[in-house]
Each structure stands twice: as C-alpha cells, then as structure tokens.
C-alpha positions, 0 to 999 in steps of 0.5 A: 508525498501524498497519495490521494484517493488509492484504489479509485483508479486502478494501477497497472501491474507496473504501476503498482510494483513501482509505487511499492518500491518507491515506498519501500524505499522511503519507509521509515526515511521520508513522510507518506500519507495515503487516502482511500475510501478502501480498507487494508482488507481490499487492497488486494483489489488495487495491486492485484497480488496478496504478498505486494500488498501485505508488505505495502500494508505493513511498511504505512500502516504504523500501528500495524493493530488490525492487520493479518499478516500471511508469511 
C-alpha cells in the first residue's frame, strides 16, 4: 500500500485510528510506503494523539535512528 502525501489533509480521529490498525496489522507482514513533506516529529498534528502516533512511528520507520520514544 502507498499513502501519498500524509498529513496534507488531515484525517479524522477515526480515520486516523483506522489507518493505524490497518498498519499494525500489516507490520512486519505486507509492504507500506508513506510520503510526507512532515517529519516524525509533526506527526502529532496528523493523528492528534502523541501515544497513537509514537507506535505508528515506530512500526514504519525501519531504522527507528532518530525517534524519541515516551513509554
């Protein structure tokens, strides 16, 4: 799957919860490209919730280098 663009328009809180549940389920099973003009760091302002987007960022970004994880 291919998710172009992330973060030009906004999703809606469940939207956003759907599209993480669909990654989660792929993770590690299936392949997923995601493009954005945002860093990991603003991602907060696509999913609106700080938890949901820490593990979306950490099940696609597969070097995980540069990524501050608040468990």
């Amino acid at each position: 799957m291919i998710l172009d663009k992330m973060g030009y328009i906004p999703p809606t809180k469940v939207s956003a919860e759907l599209l993480f549940h669909l990654i989660t389920d792929w993770y590690e099973r299936k392949s997923l490209i995601i493009t954005s003009n945002l860093e990991f760091s603003q991602w907060n302002r696509i999913f609106g919730d700080a938890r949901l987007t820490a593990a979306l960022v950490y099940r696609v970004h597969p070097l995980r280098l540069h990524i501050k994880l608040h468990r």
